[in-house]
VEXMAR-144319 format. One line per field, with one value per residue (C-alpha): z, y, x; residue number from 1; residue in one letter. Coordinates in steps of 0.1 Angstrom, whole numbers, padded with zeros to 4 digits, always signed. Last residue first. Example, Ala and Ser with C-alpha at 12.3 -4.5 7.8 and 13.67 -1.06 7.14 Angstrom:
% VEXMAR-144319
pz = [+0071|+0078]
py = [-0011|-0045]
px = [+0137|+0123]
num = [2|1]
residu = [S|A]
END
This chain:
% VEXMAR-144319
pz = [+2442|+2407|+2430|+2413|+2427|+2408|+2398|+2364|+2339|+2362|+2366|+2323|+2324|+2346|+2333|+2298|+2312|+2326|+2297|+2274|+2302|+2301|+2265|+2261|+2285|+2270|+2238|+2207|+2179|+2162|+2180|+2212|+2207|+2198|+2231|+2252|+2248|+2236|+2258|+2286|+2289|+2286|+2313|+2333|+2329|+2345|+2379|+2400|+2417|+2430|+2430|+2464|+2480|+2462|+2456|+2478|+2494|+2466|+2457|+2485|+2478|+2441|+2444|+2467|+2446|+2415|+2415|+2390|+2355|+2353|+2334|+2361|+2356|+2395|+2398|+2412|+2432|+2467|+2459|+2459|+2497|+2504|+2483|+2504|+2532|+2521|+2503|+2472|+2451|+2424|+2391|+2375|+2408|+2418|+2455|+2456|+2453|+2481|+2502|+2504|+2504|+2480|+2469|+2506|+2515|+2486|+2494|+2530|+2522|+2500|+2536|+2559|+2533|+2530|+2513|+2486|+2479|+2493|+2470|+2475|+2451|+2448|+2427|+2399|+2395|+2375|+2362|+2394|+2404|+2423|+2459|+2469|+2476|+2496|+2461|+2435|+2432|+2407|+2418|+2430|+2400|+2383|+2361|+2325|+2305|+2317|+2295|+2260|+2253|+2231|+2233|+2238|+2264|+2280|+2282|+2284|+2300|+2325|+2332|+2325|+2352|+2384|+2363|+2343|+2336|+2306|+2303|+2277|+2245|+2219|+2217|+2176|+2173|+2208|+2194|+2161|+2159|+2196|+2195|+2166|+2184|+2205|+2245|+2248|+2231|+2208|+2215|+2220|+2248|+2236|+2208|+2210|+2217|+2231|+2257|+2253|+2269|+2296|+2321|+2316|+2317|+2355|+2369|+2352|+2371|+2407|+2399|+2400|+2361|+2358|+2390|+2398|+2428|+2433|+2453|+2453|+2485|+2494|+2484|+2461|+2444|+2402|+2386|+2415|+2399|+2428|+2402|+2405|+2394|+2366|+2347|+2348|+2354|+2331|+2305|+2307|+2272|+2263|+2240|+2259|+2263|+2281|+2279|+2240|+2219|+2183|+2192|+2215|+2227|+2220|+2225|+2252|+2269|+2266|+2283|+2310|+2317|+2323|+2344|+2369|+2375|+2382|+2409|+2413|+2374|+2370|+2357|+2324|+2308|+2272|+2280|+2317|+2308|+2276|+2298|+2327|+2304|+2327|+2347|+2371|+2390|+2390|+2414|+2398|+2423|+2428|+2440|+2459|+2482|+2473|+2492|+2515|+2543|+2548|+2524|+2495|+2494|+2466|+2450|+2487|+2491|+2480|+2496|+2518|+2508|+2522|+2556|+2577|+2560|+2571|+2607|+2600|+2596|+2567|+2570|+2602|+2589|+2569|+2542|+2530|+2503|+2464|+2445|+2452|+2420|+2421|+2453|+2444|+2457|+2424|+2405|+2423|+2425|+2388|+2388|+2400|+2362|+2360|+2381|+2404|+2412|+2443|+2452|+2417|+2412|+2395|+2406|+2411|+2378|+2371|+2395|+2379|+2343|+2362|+2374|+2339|+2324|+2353|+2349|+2313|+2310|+2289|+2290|+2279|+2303|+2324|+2337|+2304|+2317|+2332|+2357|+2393|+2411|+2446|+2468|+2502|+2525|+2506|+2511|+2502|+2469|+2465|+2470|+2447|+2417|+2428|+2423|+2393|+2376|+2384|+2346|+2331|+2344|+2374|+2381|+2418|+2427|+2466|+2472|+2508|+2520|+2545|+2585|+2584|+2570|+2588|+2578|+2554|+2569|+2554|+2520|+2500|+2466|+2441|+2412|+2392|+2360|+2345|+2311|+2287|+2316|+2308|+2273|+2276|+2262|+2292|+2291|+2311|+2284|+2272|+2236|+2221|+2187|+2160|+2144|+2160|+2190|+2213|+2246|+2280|+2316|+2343|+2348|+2307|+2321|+2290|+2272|+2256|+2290|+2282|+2319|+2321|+2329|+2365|+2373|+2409|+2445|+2465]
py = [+0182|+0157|+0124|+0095|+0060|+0047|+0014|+0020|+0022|+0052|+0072|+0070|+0080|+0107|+0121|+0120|+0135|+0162|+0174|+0172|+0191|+0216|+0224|+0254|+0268|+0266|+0282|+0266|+0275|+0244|+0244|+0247|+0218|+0198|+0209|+0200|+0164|+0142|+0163|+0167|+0128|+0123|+0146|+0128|+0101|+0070|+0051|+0083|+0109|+0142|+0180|+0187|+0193|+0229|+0237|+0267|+0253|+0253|+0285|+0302|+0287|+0289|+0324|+0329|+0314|+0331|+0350|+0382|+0388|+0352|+0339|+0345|+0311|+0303|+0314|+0281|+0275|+0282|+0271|+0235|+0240|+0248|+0228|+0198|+0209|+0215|+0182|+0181|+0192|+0211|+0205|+0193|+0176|+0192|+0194|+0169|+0139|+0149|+0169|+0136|+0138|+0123|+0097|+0086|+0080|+0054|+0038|+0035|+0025|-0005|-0009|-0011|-0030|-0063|-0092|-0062|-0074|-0041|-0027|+0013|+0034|+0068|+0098|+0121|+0161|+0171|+0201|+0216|+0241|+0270|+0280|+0321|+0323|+0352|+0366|+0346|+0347|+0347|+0325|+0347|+0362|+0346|+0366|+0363|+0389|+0387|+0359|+0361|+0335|+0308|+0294|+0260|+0257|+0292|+0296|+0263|+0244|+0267|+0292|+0264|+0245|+0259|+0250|+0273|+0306|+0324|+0364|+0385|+0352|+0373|+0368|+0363|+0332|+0324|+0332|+0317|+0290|+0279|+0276|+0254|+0231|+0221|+0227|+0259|+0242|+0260|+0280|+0311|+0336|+0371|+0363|+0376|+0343|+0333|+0361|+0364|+0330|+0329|+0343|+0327|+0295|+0304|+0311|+0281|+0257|+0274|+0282|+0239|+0227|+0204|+0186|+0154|+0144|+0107|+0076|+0046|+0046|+0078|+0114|+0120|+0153|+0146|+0175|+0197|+0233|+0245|+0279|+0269|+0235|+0244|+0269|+0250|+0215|+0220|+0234|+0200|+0183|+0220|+0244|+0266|+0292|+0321|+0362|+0362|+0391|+0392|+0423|+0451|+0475|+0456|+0422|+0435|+0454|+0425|+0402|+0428|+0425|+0394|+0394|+0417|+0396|+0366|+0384|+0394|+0411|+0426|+0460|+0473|+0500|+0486|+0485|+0471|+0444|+0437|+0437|+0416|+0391|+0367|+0336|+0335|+0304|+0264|+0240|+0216|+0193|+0167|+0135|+0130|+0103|+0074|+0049|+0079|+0058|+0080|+0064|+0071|+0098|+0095|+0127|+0140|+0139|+0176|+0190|+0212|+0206|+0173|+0179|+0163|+0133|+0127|+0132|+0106|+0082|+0061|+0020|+0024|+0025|+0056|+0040|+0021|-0005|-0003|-0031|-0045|-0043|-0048|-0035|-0003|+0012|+0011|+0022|+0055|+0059|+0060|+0091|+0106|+0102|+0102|+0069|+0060|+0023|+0005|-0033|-0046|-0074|-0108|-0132|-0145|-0150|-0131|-0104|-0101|-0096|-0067|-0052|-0050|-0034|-0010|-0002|+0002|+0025|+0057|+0086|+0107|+0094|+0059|+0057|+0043|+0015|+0018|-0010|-0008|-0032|-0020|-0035|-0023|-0024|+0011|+0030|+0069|+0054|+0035|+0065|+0085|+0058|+0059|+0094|+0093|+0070|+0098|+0112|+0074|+0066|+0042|+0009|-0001|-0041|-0040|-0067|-0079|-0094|-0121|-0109|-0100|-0065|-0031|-0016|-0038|-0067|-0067|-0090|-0062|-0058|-0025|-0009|-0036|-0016|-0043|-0026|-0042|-0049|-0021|-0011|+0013|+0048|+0061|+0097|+0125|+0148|+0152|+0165|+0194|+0188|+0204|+0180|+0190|+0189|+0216|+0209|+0197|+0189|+0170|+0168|+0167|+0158|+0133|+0122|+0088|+0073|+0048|+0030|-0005|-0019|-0025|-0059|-0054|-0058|-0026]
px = [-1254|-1250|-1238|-1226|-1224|-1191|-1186|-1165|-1196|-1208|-1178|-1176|-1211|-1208|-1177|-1197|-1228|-1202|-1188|-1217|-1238|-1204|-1201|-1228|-1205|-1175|-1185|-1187|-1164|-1153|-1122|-1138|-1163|-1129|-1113|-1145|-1157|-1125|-1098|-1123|-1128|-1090|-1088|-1108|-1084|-1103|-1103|-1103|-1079|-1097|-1101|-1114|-1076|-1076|-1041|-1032|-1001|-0979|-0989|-0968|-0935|-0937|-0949|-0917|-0898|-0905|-0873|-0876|-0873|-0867|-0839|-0813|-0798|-0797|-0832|-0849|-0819|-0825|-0858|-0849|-0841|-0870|-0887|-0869|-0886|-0922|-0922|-0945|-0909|-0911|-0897|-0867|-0849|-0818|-0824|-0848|-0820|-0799|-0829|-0845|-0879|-0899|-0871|-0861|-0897|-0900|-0867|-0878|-0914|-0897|-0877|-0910|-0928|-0901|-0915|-0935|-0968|-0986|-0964|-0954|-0964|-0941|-0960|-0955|-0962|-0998|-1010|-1022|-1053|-1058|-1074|-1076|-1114|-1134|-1138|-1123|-1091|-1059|-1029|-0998|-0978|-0948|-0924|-0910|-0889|-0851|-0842|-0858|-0895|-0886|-0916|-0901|-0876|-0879|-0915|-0927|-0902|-0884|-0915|-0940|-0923|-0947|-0978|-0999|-1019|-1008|-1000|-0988|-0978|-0970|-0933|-0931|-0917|-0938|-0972|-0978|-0948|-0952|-0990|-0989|-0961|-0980|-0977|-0993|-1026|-1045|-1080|-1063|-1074|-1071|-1091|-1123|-1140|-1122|-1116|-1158|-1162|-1136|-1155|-1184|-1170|-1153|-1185|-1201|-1182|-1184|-1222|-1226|-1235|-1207|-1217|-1197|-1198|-1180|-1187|-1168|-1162|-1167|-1174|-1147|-1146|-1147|-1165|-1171|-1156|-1133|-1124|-1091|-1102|-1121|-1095|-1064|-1071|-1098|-1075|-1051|-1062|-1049|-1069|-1075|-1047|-1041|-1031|-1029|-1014|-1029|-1047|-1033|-1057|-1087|-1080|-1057|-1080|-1107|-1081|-1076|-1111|-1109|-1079|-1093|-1126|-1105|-1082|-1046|-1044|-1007|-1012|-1009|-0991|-0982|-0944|-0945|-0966|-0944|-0910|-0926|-0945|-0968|-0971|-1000|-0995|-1008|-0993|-0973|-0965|-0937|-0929|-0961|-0959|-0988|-1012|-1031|-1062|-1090|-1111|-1087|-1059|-1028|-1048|-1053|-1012|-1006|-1035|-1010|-0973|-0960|-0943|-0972|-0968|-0932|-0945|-0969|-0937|-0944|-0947|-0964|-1001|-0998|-0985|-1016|-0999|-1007|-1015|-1049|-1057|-1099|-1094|-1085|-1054|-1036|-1068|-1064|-1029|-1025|-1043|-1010|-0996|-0960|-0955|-0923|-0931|-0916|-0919|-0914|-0948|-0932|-0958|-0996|-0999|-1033|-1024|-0988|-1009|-1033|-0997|-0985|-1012|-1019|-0980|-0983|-1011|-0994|-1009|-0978|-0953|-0969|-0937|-0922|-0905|-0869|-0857|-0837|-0828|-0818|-0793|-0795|-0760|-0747|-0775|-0760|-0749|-0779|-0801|-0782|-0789|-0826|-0824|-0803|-0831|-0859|-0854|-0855|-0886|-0890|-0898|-0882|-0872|-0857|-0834|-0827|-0794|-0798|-0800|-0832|-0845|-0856|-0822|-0801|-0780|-0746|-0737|-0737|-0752|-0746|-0774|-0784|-0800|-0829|-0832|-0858|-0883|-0908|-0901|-0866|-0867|-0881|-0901|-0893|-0883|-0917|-0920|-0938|-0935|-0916|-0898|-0867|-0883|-0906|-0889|-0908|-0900|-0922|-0960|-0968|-1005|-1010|-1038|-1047|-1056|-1079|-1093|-1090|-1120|-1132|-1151|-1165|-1154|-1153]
num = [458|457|456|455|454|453|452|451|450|449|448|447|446|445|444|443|442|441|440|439|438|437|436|435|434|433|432|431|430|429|428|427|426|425|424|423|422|421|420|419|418|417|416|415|414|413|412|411|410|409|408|407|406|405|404|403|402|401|400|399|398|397|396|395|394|393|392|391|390|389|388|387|386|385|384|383|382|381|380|379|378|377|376|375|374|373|372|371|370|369|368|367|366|365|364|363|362|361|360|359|358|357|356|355|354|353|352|351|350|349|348|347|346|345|344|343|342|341|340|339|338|337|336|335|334|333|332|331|330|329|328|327|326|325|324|323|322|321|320|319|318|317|316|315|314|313|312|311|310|309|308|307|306|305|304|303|302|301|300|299|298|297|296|295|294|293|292|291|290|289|288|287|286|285|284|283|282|281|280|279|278|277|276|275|274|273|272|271|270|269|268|267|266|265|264|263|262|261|260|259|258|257|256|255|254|253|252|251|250|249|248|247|246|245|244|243|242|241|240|239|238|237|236|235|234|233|232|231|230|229|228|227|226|225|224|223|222|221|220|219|218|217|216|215|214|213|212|211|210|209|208|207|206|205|204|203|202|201|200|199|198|197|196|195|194|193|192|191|190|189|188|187|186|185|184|183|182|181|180|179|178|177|176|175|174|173|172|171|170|169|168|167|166|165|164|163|162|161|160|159|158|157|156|155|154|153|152|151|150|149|148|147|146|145|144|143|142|141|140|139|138|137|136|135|134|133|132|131|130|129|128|127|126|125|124|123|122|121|120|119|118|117|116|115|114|113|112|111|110|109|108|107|106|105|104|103|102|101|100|99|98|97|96|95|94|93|92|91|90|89|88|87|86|85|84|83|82|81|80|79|78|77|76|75|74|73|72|71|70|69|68|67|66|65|64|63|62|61|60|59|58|57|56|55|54|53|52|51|50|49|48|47|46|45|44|43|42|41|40|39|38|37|36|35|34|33|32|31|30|29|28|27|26|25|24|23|22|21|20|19|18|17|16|15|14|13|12|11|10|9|8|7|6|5|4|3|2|1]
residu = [X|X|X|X|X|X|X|X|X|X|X|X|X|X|X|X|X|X|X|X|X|X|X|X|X|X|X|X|X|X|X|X|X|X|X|X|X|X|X|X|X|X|X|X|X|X|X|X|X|X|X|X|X|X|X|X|X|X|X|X|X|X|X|X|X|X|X|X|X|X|X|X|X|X|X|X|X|X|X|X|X|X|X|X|X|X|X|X|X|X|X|X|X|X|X|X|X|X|X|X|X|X|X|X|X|X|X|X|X|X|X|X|X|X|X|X|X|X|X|X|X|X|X|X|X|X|X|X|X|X|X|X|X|X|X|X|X|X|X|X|X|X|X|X|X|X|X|X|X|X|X|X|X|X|X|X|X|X|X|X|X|X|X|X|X|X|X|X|X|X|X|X|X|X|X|X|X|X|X|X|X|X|X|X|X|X|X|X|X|X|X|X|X|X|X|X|X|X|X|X|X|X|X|X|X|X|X|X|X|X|X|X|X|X|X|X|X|X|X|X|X|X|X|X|X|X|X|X|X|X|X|X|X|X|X|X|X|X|X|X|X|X|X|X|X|X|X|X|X|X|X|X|X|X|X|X|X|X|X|X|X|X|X|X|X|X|X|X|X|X|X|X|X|X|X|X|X|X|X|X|X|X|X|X|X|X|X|X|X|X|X|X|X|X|X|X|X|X|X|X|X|X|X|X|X|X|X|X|X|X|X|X|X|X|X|X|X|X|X|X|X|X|X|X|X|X|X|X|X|X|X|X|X|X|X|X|X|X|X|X|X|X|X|X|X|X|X|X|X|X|X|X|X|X|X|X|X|X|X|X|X|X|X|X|X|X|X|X|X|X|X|X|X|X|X|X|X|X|X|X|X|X|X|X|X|X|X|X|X|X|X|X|X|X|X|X|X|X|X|X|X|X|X|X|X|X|X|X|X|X|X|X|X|X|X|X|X|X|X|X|X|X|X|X|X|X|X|X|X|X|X|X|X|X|X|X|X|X|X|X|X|X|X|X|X|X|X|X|X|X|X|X|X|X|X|X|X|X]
END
């Protein structure tokens, strides 16, 4: 795999951890570091003892993370007294940021100063990371990473971090796509909770009918294909090899799910803004409008709660909508552990990375939900403890997390960057989705195409 790869723009974010609509209006990530990448070096404890898998001298392990995993790290050096850990903030690549590829192609060039664990944001990242143009990010399942710890990663959770057979990240978190709706205004306009695709669009028409001005989704989101496309198992970027990618916009599981959600744009009961601006939040959440929306795991905490404003007691989770014979659904994004395949001690930067995905210490009261099965478990336990929720989504959670459709893949560019400059502005000038998917995929093609990639169109 030895070719010149650009740098990918990544303008668009997947918003995988917590958000608030600010003071100024805007939908902000909580997640994000205040502190460039090397402004704040944190030393976090030294010990002169040996340190597991190390020799006898004291072994330093450099992690990047964002400021919302830092009291992970922070817990792990409690709980690993004899391994010092230094520990600095960047961005983690929050709102489509590219600083760690930046950074890492400027160690490449110098030969010097790669950290030896990176928390990232964006799960893409583990594509160009592994690359060989990067060379970055190790194989963990050669030793460094028990395999039995791989098994415990929800199901498809690790095929983002997955490349020729060989997986170079841990999942931090998922964000496995559910049905979230309104309880209290389900139950007071007399309608049932949709299970499948079919059901849900003609609920939509009810509403638009019955009850205009109420919205059941959203699509305006860089995000919406994450949403809609891969639930529906749409093959717009499925890895076929090295290098090799299918992407085929015009396949009957793309333009399925586009002509369902057609006429609820176009009546109305789908809105063509984002959930996560500020727009949406003043036109539907003031005023509680928002019946239905299909999204992430946190979109009851962050979305709905946080932003919309949405009263306790009103908001549920349903199971993922099917298709018939089909029950897969999509995720908005969750973070991931690289481990450096320049790190002078592997086994121990896989340690810390290891500890971080699944440590029950750490996961336990992490923001959103943990890839690994175990530690969601326990996770769980709390997901309701401020009674918000008209009733515990945990066993949704539980469920959906191992529905995500594994064919939905990781490559060298922001797909939904691509979406965001195709699609959304064809949808807020009134054309359908369908008449948008050749532009869509001639310009995922072309981007693939420019980067290396032999594309296949069936």
């Amino acid at each position: 795999m030895t070719r010149q790869c650009s740098q990918a723009r990544r303008p668009f974010s997947r918003l995988r951890s917590r958000v608030a609509l600010g003071a100024t209006g805007g939908i902000l990530s909580a997640c994000v570091a205040s502190v460039a990448l090397g402004g704040t070096s944190v030393p976090a404890g030294a010990s002169t003892a040996r340190a597991p898998h190390a020799s006898s001298s004291v072994q330093t392990v450099t992690v990047w993370t964002d400021s919302t995993r830092l009291p992970g790290f922070k817990a792990f050096q409690l709980s690993h007294p004899k391994i010092k850990l230094n520990i600095v903030t960047y961005s983690g690549d929050a709102n489509g940021a590219s600083d760690l590829q930046t950074k890492i192609s400027l160690y490449n060039r110098t030969g010097k100063g790669w950290p030896d664990v990176v928390f990232s944001e964006q799960y893409t990242d583990a594509a160009w990371a592994s690359d060989s143009q990067y060379h970055f990010a190790a194989p963990l399942g050669s030793g460094l990473v028990p395999s039995s710890t791989l098994k415990g990663f929800a199901q498809g959770s690790l095929a983002p971090c997955t490349f020729n057979g060989k997986i170079y990240c841990l999942r931090n978190d998922i964000a496995q796509d559910v049905l979230w709706y309104n309880k209290t205004l389900m139950t007071k306009f007399g309608y049932s909770v949709p299970t499948t695709w079919a059901q849900y669009q003609a609920l939509g028409e009810k509403v638009a009918a019955q009850h205009p001005g109420y919205v059941i989704g959203t699509a305006g989101d860089s995000f919406s294909q994450d949403v809609y496309l891969w639930a529906s198992e749409c093959p717009s970027n499925k890895l076929l090899g090295t290098l090799k990618v299918e992407i085929n916009t015009a396949a009957p599981n793309c333009t399925r799910m586009t002509k369902l959600l057609d006429p609820l744009i176009k009546d109305g009961s789908i809105s063509k803004l984002a959930v996560t601006s500020a727009d949406f939040a003043k036109q539907y959440g003031a005023s509680n409008h928002v019946l239905m929306d299909v999204g992430a795991s946190w979109f009851g905490e962050y979305i709905f709660k946080d932003a919309l404003k949405t009263p306790s007691g009103e908001m549920a989770a349903a199971l993922p909508l099917t298709w018939p014979g089909d029950s897969q659904t999509g995720d908005i994004g969750g973070g991931i552990y690289l481990v450096s395949s320049h790190a002078a001690n592997p086994k121990l930067a896989a340690e810390v990375a290891a500890w971080m995905a699944t440590s029950n210490t750490y996961q336990k009261t992490a923001p959103t939900y943990p890839a690994y099965k175990p530690a969601a478990a326990v996770w769980l336990q709390s997901v309701n403890a401020s009674g918000y929720f008209a009733q515990n989504p945990a066993a949704v959670f539980a469920k959906s997390a191992n529905q995500v459709w594994s064919g939905w893949s990781a490559l060298l560019f922001s797909t939904d960057a691509v979406w965001a400059d195709t699609v959304v502005p064809g949808i807020t000038a009134g054309k359908s989705l369908s008449s948008l998917l050749g532009a869509w995929g001639t310009a995922l093609k072309n981007q693939a195409q420019t980067l290396g990639y032999t594309v296949v169109s069936s």
